[in-house]
Each structure stands twice: as C-alpha cells, then as structure tokens.
C-alpha positions as CSV (number, residue, x, y, z in Angstrom):
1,X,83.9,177.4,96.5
2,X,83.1,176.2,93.0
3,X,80.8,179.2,92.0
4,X,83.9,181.9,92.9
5,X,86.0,180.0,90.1
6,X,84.6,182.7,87.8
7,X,86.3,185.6,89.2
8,X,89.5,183.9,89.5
9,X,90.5,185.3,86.0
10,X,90.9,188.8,87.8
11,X,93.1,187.1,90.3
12,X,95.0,186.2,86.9
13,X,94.6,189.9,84.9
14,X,96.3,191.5,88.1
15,X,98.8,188.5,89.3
16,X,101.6,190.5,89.7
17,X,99.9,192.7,92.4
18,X,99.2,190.2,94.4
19,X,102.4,188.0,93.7
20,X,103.9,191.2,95.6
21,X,101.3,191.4,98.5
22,X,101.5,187.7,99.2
23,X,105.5,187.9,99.5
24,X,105.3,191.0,101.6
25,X,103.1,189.7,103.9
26,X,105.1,187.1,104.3
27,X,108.4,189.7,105.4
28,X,105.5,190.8,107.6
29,X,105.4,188.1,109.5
30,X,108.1,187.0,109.2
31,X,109.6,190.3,111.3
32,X,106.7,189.9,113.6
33,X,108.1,186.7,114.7
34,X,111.6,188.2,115.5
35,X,109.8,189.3,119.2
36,X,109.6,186.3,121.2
37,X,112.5,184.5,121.1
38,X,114.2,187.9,122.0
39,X,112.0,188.9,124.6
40,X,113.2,184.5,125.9
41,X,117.0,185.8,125.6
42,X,115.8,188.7,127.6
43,X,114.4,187.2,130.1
44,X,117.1,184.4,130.1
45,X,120.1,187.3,130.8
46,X,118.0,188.5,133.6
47,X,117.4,185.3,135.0
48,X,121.0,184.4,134.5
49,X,122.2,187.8,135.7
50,X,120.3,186.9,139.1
51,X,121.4,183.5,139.5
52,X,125.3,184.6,138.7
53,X,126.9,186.4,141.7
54,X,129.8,188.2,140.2
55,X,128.2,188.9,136.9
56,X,128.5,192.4,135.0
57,X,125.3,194.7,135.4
58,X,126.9,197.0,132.5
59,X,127.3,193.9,129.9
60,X,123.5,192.8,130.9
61,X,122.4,196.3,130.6
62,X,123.9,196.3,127.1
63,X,122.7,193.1,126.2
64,X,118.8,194.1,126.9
65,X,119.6,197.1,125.1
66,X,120.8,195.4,122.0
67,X,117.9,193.1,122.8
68,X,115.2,195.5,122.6
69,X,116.5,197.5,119.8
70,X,116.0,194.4,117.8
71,X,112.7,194.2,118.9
72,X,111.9,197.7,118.1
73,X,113.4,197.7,114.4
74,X,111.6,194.4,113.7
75,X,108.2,195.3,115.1
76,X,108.8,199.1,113.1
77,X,109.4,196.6,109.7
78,X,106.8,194.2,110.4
79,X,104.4,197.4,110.4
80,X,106.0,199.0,107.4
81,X,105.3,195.9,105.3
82,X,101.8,195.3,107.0
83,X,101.4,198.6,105.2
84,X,102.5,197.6,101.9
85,X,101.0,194.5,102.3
86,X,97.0,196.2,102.8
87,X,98.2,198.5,99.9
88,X,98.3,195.9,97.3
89,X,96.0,193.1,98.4
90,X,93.4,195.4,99.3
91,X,93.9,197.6,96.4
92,X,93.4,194.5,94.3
93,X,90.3,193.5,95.7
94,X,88.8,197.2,94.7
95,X,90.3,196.9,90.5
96,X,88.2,193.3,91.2
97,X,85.2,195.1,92.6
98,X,85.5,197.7,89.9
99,X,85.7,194.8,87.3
100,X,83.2,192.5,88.2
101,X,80.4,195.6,88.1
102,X,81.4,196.3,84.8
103,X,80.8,193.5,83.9
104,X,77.7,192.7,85.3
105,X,76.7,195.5,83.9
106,X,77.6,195.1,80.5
107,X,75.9,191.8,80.8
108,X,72.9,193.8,81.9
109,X,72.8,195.8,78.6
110,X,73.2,192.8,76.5
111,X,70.3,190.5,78.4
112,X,67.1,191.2,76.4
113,X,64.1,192.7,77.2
114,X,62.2,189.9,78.3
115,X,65.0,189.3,80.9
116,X,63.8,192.7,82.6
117,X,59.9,191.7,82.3
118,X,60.8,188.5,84.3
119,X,63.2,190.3,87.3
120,X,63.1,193.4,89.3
121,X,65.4,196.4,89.3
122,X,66.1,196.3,93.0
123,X,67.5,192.5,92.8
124,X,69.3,193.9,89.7
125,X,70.4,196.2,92.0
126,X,71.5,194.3,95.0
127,X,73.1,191.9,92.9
128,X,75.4,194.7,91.3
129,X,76.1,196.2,94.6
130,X,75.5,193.8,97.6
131,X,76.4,190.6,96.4
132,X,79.5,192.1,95.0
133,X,81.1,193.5,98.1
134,X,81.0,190.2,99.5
135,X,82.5,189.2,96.7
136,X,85.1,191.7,96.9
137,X,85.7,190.8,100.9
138,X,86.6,187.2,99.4
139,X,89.1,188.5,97.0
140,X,90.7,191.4,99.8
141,X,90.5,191.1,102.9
142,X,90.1,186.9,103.0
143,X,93.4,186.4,101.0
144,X,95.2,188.5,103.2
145,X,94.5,186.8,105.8
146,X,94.4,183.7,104.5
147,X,98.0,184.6,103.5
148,X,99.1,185.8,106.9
149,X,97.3,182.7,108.8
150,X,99.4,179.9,106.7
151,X,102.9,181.7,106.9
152,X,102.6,181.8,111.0
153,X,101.0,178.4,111.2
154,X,104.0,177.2,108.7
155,X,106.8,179.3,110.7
156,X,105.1,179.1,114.7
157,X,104.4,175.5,115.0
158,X,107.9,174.4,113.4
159,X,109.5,176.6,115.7
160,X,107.6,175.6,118.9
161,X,108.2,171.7,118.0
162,X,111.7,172.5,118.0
163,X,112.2,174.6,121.1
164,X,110.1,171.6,123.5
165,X,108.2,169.2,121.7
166,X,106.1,168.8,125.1
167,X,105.1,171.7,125.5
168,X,104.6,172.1,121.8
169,X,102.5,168.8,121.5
170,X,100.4,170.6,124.7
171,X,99.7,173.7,123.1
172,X,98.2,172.6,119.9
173,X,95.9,170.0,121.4
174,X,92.8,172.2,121.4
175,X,93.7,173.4,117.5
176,X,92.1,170.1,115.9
177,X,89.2,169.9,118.0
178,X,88.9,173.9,117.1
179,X,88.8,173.1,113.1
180,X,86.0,170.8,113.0
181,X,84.4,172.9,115.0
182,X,84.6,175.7,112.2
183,X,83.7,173.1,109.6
184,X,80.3,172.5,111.7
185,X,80.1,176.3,111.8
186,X,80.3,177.2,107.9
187,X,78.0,174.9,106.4
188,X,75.6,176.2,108.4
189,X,76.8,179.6,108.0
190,X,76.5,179.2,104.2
191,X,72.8,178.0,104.1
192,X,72.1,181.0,106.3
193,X,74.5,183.2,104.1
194,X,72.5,182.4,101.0
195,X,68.7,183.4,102.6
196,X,70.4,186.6,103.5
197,X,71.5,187.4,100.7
198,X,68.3,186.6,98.7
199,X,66.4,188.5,101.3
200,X,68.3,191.8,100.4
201,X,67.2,191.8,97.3
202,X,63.4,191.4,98.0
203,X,63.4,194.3,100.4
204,X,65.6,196.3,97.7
205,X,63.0,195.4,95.2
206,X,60.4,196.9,97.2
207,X,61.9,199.7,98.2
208,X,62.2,200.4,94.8
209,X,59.0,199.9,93.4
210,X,57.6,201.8,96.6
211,X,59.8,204.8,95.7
212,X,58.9,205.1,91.7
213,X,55.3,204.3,92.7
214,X,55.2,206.9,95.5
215,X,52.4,208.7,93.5
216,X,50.8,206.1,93.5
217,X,50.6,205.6,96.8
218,X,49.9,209.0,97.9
219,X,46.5,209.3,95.5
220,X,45.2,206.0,97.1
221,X,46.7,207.0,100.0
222,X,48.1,203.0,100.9
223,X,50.6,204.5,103.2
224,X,49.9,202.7,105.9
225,X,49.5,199.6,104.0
226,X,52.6,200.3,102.3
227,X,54.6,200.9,105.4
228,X,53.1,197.4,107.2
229,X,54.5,195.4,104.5
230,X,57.9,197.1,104.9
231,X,57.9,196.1,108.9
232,X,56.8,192.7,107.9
233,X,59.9,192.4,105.2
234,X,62.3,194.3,108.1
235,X,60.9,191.5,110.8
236,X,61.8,188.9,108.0
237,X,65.1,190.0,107.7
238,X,65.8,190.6,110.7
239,X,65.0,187.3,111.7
240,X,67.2,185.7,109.0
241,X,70.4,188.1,109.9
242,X,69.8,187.2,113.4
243,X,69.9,183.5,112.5
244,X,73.1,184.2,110.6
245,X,74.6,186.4,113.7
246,X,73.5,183.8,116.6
247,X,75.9,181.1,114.7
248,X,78.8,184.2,113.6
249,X,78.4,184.2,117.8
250,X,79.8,180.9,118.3
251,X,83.4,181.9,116.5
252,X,85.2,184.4,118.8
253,X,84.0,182.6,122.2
254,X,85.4,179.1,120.9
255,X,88.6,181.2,119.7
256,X,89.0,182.4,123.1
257,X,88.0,179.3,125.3
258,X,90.6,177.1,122.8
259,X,93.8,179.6,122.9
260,X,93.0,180.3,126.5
261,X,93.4,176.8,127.3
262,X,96.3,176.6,125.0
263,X,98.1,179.4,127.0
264,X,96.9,177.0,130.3
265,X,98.6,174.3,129.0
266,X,101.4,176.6,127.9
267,X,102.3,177.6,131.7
268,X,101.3,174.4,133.5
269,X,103.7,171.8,131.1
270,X,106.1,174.4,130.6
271,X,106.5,175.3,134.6
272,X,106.4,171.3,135.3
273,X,109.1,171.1,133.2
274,X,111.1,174.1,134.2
275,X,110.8,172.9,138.3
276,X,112.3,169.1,136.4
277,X,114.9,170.8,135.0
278,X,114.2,169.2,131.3
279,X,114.3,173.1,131.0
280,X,117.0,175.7,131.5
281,X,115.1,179.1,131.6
282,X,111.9,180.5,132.3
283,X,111.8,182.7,129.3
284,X,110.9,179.8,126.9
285,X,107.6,179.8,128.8
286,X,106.9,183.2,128.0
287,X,108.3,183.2,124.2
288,X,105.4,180.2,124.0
289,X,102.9,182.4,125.1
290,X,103.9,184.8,123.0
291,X,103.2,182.0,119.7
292,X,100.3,181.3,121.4
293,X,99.1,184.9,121.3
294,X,100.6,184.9,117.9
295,X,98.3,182.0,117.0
296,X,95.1,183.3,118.7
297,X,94.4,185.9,115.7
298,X,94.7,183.7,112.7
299,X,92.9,180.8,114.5
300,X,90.2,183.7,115.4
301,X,90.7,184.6,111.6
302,X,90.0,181.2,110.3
303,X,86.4,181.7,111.7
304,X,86.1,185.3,109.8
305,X,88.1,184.1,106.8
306,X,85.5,181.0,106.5
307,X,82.1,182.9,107.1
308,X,83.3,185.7,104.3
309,X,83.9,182.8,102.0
310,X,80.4,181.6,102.2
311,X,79.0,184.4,101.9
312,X,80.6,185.5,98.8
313,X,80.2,182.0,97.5
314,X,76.3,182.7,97.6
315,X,76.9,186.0,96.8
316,X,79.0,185.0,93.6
317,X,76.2,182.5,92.8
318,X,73.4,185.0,92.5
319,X,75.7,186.9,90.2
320,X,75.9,183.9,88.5
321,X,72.8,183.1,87.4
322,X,72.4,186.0,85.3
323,X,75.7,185.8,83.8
324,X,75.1,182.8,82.7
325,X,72.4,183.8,80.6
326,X,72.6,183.7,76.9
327,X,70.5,187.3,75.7
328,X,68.0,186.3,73.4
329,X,69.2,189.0,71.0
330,X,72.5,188.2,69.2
331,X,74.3,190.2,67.0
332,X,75.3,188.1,64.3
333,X,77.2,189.9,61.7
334,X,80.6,191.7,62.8
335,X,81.2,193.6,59.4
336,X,79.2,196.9,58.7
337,X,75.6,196.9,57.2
338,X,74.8,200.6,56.3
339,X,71.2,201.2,56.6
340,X,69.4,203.0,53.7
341,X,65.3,202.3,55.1
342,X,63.2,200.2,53.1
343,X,61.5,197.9,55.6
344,X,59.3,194.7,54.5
345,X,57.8,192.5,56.8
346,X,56.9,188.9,55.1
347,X,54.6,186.9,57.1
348,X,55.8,188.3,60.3
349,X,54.0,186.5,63.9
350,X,55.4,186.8,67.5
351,X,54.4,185.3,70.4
352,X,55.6,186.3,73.8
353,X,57.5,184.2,75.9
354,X,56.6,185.5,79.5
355,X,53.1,185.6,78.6
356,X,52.4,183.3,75.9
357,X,50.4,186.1,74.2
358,X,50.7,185.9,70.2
359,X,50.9,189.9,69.7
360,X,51.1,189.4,65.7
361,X,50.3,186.9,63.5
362,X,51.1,186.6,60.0
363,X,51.8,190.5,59.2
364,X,53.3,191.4,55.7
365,X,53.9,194.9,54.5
366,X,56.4,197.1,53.0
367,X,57.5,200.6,53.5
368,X,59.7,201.8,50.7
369,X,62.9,204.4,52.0
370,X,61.5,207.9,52.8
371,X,57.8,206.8,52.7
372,X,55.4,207.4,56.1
373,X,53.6,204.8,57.6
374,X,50.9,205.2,60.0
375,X,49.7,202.1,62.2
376,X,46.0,202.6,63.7
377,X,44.5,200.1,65.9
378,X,43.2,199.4,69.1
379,X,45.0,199.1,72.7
380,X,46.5,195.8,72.4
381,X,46.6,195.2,69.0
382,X,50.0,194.8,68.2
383,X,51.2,198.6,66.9
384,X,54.3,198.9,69.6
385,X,55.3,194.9,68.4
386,X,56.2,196.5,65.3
387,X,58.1,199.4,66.0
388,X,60.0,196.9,69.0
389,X,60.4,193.9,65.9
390,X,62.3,196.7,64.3
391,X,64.7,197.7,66.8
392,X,65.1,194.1,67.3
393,X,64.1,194.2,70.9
394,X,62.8,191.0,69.9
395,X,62.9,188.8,67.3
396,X,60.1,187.1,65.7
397,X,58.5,183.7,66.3
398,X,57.8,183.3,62.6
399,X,58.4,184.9,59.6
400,X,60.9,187.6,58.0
401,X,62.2,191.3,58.5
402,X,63.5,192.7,55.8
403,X,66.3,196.2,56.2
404,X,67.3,196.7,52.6
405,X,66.4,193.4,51.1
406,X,68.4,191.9,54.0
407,X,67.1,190.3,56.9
408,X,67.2,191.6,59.9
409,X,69.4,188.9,61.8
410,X,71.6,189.7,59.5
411,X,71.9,193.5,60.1
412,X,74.9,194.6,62.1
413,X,72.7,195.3,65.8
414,X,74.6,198.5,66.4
415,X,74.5,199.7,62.8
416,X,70.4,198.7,63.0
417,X,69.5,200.8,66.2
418,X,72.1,203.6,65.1
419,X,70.3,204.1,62.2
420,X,67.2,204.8,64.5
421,X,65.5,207.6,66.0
422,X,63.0,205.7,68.4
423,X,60.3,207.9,70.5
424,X,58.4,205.1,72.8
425,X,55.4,206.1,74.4
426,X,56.5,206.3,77.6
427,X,59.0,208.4,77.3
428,X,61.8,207.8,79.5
429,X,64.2,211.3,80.5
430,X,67.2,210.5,82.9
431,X,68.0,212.1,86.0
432,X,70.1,215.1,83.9
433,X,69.7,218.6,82.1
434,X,67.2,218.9,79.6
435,X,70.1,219.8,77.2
436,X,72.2,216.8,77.9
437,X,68.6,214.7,78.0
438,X,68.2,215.8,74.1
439,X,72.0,215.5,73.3
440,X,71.5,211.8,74.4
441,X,70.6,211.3,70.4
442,X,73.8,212.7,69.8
443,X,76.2,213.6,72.4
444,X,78.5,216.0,70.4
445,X,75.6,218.1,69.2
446,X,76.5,221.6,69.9
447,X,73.9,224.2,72.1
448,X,72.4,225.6,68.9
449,X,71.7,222.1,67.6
450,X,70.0,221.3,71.0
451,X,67.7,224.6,70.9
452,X,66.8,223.7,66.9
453,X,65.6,220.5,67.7
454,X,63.7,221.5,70.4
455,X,62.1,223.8,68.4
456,X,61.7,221.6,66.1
457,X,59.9,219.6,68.8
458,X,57.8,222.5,69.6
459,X,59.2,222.8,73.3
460,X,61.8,225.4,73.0
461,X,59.3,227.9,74.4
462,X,58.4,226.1,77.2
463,X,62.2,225.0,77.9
464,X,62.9,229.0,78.2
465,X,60.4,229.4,80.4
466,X,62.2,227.3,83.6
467,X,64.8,229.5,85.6
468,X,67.7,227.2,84.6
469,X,66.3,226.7,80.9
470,X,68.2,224.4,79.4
471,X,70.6,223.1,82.5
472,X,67.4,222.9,84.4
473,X,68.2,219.2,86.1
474,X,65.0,216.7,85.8
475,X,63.7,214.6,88.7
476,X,63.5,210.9,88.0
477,X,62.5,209.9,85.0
478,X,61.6,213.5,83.8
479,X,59.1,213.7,86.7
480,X,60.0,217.5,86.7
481,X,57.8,218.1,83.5
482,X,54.3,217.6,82.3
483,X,53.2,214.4,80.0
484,X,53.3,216.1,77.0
485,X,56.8,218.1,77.9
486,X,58.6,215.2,78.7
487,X,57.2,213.5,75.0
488,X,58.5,216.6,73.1
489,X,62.1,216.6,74.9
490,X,62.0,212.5,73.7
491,X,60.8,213.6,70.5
492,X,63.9,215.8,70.0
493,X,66.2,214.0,71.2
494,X,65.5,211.7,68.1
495,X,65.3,214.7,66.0
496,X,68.7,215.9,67.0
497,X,69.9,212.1,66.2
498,X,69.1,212.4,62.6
499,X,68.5,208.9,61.9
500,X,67.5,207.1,58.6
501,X,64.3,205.4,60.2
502,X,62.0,207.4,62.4
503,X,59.6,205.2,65.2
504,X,57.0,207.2,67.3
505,X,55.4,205.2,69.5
506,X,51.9,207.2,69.9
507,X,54.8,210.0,71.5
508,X,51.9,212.8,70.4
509,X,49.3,211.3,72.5
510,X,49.9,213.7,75.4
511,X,50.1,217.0,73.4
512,X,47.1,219.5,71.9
513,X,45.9,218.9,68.1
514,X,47.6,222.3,67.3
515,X,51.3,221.3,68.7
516,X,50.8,217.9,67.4
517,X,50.5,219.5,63.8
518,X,53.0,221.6,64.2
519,X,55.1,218.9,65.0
520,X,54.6,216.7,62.3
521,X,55.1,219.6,59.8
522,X,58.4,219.8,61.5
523,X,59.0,215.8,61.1
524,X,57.7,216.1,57.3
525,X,60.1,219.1,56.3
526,X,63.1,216.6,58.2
527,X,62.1,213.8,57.3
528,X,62.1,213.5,53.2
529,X,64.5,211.0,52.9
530,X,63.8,209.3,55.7
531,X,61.4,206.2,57.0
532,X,59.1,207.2,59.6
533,X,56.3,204.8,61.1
534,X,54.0,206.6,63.6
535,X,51.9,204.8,65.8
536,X,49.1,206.2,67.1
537,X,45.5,206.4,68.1
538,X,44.4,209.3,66.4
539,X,43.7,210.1,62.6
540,X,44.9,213.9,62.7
541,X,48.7,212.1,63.3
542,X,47.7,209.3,60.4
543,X,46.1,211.0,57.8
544,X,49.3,212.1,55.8
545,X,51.2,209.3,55.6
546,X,52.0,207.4,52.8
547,X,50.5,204.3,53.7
548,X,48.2,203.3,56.6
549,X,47.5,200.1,58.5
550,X,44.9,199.5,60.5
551,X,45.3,196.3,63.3
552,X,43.2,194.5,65.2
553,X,44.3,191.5,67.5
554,X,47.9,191.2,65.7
555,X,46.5,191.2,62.7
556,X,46.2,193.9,59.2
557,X,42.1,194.5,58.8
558,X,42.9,197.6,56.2
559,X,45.6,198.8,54.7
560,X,46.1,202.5,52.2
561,X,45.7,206.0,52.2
562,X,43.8,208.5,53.9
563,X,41.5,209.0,50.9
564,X,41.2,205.2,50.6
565,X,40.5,204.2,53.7
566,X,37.3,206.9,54.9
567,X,35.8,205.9,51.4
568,X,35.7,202.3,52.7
569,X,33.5,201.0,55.6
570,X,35.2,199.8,58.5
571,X,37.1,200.9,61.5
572,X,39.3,203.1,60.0
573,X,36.5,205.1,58.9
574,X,34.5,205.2,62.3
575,X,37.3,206.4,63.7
576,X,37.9,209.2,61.4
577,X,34.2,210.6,61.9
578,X,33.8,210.0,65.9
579,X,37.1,212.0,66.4
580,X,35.9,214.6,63.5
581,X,32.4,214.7,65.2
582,X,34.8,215.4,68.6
583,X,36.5,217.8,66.9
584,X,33.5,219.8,66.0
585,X,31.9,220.1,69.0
C-alpha cells in the first residue's frame, strides 16, 4: 500500500469527518450486537417456561415482550447510525475524489509541453477519471468497512470465547485457514489489477484519437479497419477483466464454504454439549449462530475490502507517475516583472528532447518595444520555435532571451504570458459560444468589446450571419466553422486581450489576400505601442514590418526591411516575385 501514502494527507485535511464516522460506526455495531444474546434469553424463557410446570404464561409473555422491544430499538439505532455512518465516510471519500482531480489536474497545467508530445489524452484521461474512482473506493467505501469488520471481530470473538470457549475455539477454526487464503488471492489480484487498469487507458486513448480523427477516417474511408482494431482492443480487455473476475470468483464461494462450516461446527459442538449438560439452554446455540452470521459479512468483506485496495494501489500508482514529474518550465521569480516588449534573443539554439531535432541554432536578434517583426522561412525552419521560446513553452538549450534587458527565466511566468496575445496556427476554439470563445482573452470584456474585436478581426459579418450569432455554441474544437473563421475568432480573442506583445503564428494563412489586409491594418492601427512578431509564409503579411528575418534550417540567412531584402538576391526575394507573379495571373 505504499503508493496510497500520498493521499493520506486528505485523510488528514478532513480528520474530523472521519474521526466521527469511525466512532459511529462503531455505536453501529455495537447496537447490532444487542440481538443475539436477547433472542438466547428469549429462547431460554421459553425453554424454561416449558420445562417449569407451574410457571406464569403472563410474566413469560411480558418478558419476550420486553425482550423484543429491546431488539427492535437496538436494531432501529443500529440503522440510524449505519446512516450517519455512510453519511460521513462516504461523503469523505467524494471531498477526496473532488481533491485529488484537482490536483491532478493542476499538475496537468503545470507539466510542460513536451509532457503532452510524449502521452496521450485518453490515458490523461483515464488516469483523471478511472484510476481515481478506485482510488476513491479505497478511501470510502474500504474504510468503512474496514472499520465495521475490526469492531465485530474485536467485540464477537471476545464475547463467544466467553459464553463457551468450545464451541468458540470450534467456530473460528476455518477463519485462519480462510486469511491465507485471501493473502494467495490479492497478490494475484493486484498483478491482474494493475494490467487492467493500464488496459483502460489504451482503449481510452484510442477512442479518443478515433473520435477527433473521425474525418479522417471517413475521407479514407478506414472504417472497417478502424472498427477491427477496436474488437481486437475489446477482445484484449476482455480477456484481462476476465482474468481479474475468474480470481474475484474465488472470494464469495470460500466465504460461504468457511462460515457454512463454521455454523456446522456451531450446531454439532454446541448440541453435543447441550445433550452433556456442560450447557444449560439451547438458545446459546442459536445466539452463536447468530455471531456466526454476524461474522460471515465482514469475513466476505475482507475479500472485497482487499481486491479494492489493490486496485486502487495500482490505480494510485499510475496517478503517481505523473505527479511525480517535475515540469520542465519553472517559474522562478515570485515578485512582479511588468512587461514593457523589447525582446533580444543572444545566441539563442534549442534542441528538442522527444526528437533530438536542433530546431534553432545560434539565433540573435532584437525587436525594440512597438516595432514589427516578420519571420519568413520554410516549413520546418524554426519560425513557431520562436514565437513558443517566447511564451516559454520551452526553454532553450543554449543561449539567452532577453524581456526588457532581463532574462527570460527570470520573468514572472504569469506576468510573461499575461503580457501576451498568442494566435498559433492551429487555432484551437473550445466547445462554447463564439462570444465566450473571444472573451477567453479577457473574460470581463463586455458584448460591445466582443463585437469590436471581432470586427477588428474582420469576422463580425460572418458571426451575424449564424442564427444564434454570437451564442451560436461551436463543435469540438471550433469544428462548426471554416479554417479561416475559426483563425479570425483566435485572432480576436488576442485582440480583445490587449496585450503588450503580439505572436501570430502564420494565423492569416487560411484567409483571402483582401481580409488578410484588412486585418493587419486593423493590427497596425492597435498595435503602435505594442511588439508584434508575425510568422508566416507569405510576403503580403511581411512586407511592412519593421524588421524581417528570413530562416532556413534554425538558422538567420537574411535579415531587414522590405525594401532591403527584394534589392538583395536570395530567398527572400524569390519569394516576393513567384507570389507577385501568382498574384498577377
């Protein structure tokens, strides 16, 4: 159980709770137990009432009366604090469910990007939900039980030792044998718990993947294919939950063969002794039948108790492993660093970890604050590095960034990406309204701020023209709208954000050469006293920056203006005049 020691500070946060729950159920049982010794004195006033000619049939009448109203009030409080005891225990379990996903999922948020290039969202997933309902069965409904099994073991056996040690030795013979037995069981059970668990979170992965790729699969119609590979991950679980359920089978049919024989015993030792007369009424017989019964559901539960244990102990260690991860990306400055928007890179190289690709490699520039700089370059040469290096998304292998003369490292993190406004270039809308898509750049924009950065973004018009307009809800991940609609909602929602530094990820690659215009017009008129790089693969979104690179396998082959850079040969240039020459005809 070592790997559940990490939720055991929960156990601590809400103590008190279950200080209560484990006393009540205690009362609980401790009512519970009030039944068989009055249904022996029962029994024993009948048996003696029979035996006794000249006894009273009002005073016996009275007796079982008193008898069974004692049993009826302590089985009524037994239930009442059953009640209370499922209302805090169980309750806790859910504030310790409710905890632990927060905190896995603020983990989440802090692991770095590379941590979601190596893993896949459905494991994220599963691990978020699965794994932690087993978890929270460990730290509900197995305590409780737990609880409830120890008082009646600690109050039953005491009490059956002292009313006949025979038939008390008797009785618990087969418990022993019963406990290695479970021990057997639940290492085998938690090997078997563990490939389970892991399997979920393939066949979540790919349910996933199949779902956001179901375009995909339609245009290359790979349904079938698809669909076999689905059986063949169903057969493989199936297999392993069957595994798991074939040893589960093995708990409630040793339960029942064990206390059966324990009530055999029971009847058999007790009668011998009753016909010896080392015992003076029948009704003890029954009373230990009645601990016997008593026993049969926490024994059972000692089977239940032990397989939700393992599993939550596999459960807990998949959790584990991620929260155990140190994110790359630290924030190592408390105090707040105001961002003004000069940006220098010095000497700046990064090599990818996952992929040992070196994406950069030795880039210096500077952009001074409200200057433009445009990045041009070919697919893979390093322009999205940039803009990520900036966000700190990453941090470089070598070299120095530079906010404000500072470097970046040391840059309040939240302060940094506040001050940003980032458009990448696959934009990314959430399940929502377009309004409250947009007013994720600043959530207490008002509606008319909404509408002017949409127009702004040059998607106003089209935004008016759905039924809803601006409630209209999107499908996953903006599938509702076009390529270049869904780049223009991203682009205002940066807009609306009114940052100092401005990153556009080639974000006008999906729109016409008129609406792209009229978008950086728009971006120029806001943007004065702002930074604003723009990456992209076309000169019409370069041309009037302030400064333009040009990058070719991670590295600056040009660098200036407009004006400098068509009077020079090289690829900047060609560039300019294919697209012209495109452009003209």
């Amino acid at each position: 159980m070592k790997e559940l020691k990490s939720i055991h500070k929960f156990f601590y946060k809400y103590k008190w709770k279950l200080l209560i729950g484990v006393i009540i159920t205690i009362i609980a049982r401790i009512f519970s137990l009030f039944l068989p010794p009055y249904i022996n004195k029962s029994i024993t006033a009948v048996q003696n009432y029979l035996n006794t000619p000249d006894a009273s049939l009002t005073e016996v009448k009275d007796e079982l009366i008193l008898y069974i109203l004692i049993i009826i009030g302590t089985t009524l409080l037994s239930a009442f604090f059953t009640f209370l005891m499922r209302q805090t225990i169980i309750n806790v379990s859910r504030y310790v469910e409710y905890d632990l996903k927060n905190e896995i999922f603020k983990q989440y948020e802090k692991l770095s990007l590379g941590f979601y290039k190596k893993n896949r969202t459905g494991d994220l997933m599963n691990r978020i939900s699965e794994d932690v309902t087993q978890v929270r069965s460990y730290a509900g409904p197995a305590i409780m039980y737990s609880i409830q099994t120890i008082t009646l073991f600690i109050c039953v056996i005491p009490i059956m030792i002292y009313k006949s040690p025979t038939m008390a030795m008797y009785t618990l013979i087969p418990l022993p044998f019963l406990s290695i037995l479970i021990y057997k069981i639940s290492k085998v059970i938690h090997e078997r718990s563990t490939s389970v668990q892991a399997y979920l979170s393939d066949l979540s992965a790919f349910s996933q993947e199949s779902f956001s790729g179901i375009s995909v699969i339609k245009a290359y119609s790979i349904e079938p294919e698809t669909n076999t590979s689905l059986v063949n991950l169903a057969n493989e679980g199936k297999n392993r939950s069957m595994n798991l359920a074939k040893v589960n089978a093995w708990f409630m049919p040793l339960m029942i063969l064990m206390i059966g024989l324990s009530t055999t015993l029971a009847i058999y030792v007790g009668g011998m002794q009753y016909i010896n007369g080392e015992i003076n009424s029948i009704g003890i017989i029954a009373e230990f039948i009645m601990y016997v019964n008593f026993l049969t559901w926490p024994v059972a539960i000692v089977g239940w108790v032990t397989s939700i244990v393992q599993r939550a102990e596999a459960s807990q260690k998949r959790i584990n492993e991620f929260m155990s991860l140190t994110p790359e990306i630290q924030n190592e400055v408390d105090t707040h660093t105001p961002v003004e928007g000069e940006i220098t890179f010095k000497n700046v190289s990064l090599t990818y970890d996952d992929t040992n690709i070196t994406a950069l490699k030795n880039i210096s520039f500077t952009i001074e604050k409200g200057q433009t700089l445009a990045i041009i370059g070919k697919t893979g040469s390093g322009k999205s590095t940039i803009l990520d290096l900036i966000g700190r998304l990453y941090d470089t292998t070598e070299g120095t960034i530079y906010i404000d003369k500072t470097p970046i490292r040391k840059m309040n993190l939240s302060d940094l990406r506040n001050s940003i406004g980032a458009v990448p270039q696959d934009a990314f809308l959430f399940s929502d309204s377009i309004k409250n898509n947009i007013k994720f750049g600043k959530a207490s924009a008002t509606d008319e701020e909404v509408i002017e950065a949409a127009k702004k973004a040059a998607v106003h018009e089209n935004i008016l023209g759905f039924n809803k307009k601006y409630e209209t809800v999107l499908g996953e991940r903006g599938i509702t709208l076009s390529g270049g609609q869904k780049q223009r909602v991203s682009i205002a929602r940066a807009m609306i954000k009114d940052p100092q530094i401005y990153l556009f990820d080639d974000s006008l690659s999906a729109v016409d050469t008129e609406t792209e215009e009229q978008i950086l017009n728009n971006l120029r008129k806001i943007s004065s006293e702002k930074t604003t790089i723009i990456v992209s693969h076309r000169v019409s979104s370069a041309k009037n920056a302030d400064k333009i690179i040009v990058l070719e396998d991670g590295q600056i082959i040009q660098q200036g203006s407009h004006n400098q850079l068509i009077n020079q040969e090289g690829y900047y240039k060609e560039l300019y005049l294919n697209q012209l020459s495109e452009k003209e005809n």
